[in-house]
C-alpha positions in Angstrom: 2.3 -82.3 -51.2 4.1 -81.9 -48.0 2.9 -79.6 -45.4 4.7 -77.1 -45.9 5.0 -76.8 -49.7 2.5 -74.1 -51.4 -0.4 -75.5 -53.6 0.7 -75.4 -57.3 -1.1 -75.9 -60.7 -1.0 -79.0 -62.2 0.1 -79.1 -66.0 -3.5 -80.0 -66.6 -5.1 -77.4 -64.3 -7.9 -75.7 -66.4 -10.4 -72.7 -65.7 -13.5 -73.2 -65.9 -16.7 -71.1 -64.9 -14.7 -67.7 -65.2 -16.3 -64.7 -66.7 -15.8 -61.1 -67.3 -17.9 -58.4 -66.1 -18.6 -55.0 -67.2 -20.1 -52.8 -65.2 -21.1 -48.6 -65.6 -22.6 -46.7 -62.6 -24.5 -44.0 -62.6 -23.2 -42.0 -59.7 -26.3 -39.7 -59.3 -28.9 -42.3 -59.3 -27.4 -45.6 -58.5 -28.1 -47.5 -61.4 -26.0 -49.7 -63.3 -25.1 -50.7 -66.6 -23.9 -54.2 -67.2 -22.9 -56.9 -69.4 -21.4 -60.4 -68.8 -19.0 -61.9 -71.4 -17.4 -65.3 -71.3 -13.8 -63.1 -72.7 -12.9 -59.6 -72.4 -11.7 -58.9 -75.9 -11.5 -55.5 -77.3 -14.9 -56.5 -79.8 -16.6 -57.1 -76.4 -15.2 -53.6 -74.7 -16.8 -52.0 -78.0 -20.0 -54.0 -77.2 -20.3 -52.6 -74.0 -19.4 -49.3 -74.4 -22.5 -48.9 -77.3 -24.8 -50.6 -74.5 -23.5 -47.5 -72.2 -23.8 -45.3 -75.6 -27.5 -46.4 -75.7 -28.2 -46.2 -72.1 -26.8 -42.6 -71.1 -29.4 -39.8 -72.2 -27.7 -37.6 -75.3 -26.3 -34.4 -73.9 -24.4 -35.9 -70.7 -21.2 -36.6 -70.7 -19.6 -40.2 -70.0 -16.2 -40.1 -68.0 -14.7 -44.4 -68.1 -12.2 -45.1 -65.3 -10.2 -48.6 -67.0 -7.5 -50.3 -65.9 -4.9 -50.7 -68.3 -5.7 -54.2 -70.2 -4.7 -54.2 -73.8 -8.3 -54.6 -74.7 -9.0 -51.2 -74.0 -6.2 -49.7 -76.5 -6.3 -50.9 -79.8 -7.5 -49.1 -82.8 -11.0 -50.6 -82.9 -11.5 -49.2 -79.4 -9.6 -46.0 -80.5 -11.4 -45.5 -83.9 -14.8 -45.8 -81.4 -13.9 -43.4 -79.4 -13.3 -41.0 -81.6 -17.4 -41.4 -83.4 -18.5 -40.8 -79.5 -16.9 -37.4 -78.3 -19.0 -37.8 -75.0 -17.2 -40.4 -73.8 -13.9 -40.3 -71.7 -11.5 -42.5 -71.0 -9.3 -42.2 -68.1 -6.6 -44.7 -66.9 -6.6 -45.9 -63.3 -3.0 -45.9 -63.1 -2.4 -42.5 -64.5 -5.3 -41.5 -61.7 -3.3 -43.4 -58.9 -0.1 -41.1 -59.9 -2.0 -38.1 -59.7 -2.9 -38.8 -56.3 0.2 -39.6 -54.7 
């Protein structure tokens, strides 16, 4: 490489050690809610939000700020969401746009 070139990936370059976290915070008391999968399919999204199901006492409501990965929009996600009314999911983009 010459000085002044930027460092590249290699054809061979592979990821290792990479993770995906999901995290739920509890804004009132601090705590948090997490889980740590080696992909971030929409089976693991599901997962995570029945951990958060199980972990929220019933009669409070569950408001989910997401970014806009696929994941988080197919029908097994969508089919979820509508067994768990108390849940709701709200877009980070579509909350930037608000705001400006």
């Amino acid at each position: 490489m010459l000085p002044t070139t930027p460092e590249r990936a290699t054809h061979d370059y592979e990821r290792n050690g990479t993770c995906d976290l999901f995290a739920a915070l509890n804004m009132a008391t601090g705590t948090v809610i997490t889980d740590i999968r080696s992909t971030h399919t929409s089976a693991d999204f599901v997962a995570f939000l029945n951990k958060v199901n199980r972990n929220v006492p019933d009669g409070l409501d569950v408001h989910v700020i997401l970014d806009n990965l696929s994941a988080h929009k197919t029908p097994m996600v969508h089919h979820w969401l509508l067994r768990h009314r108390r849940l709701h999911f709200h877009f980070y983009d579509s909350l930037v746009e608000a705001w400006e």
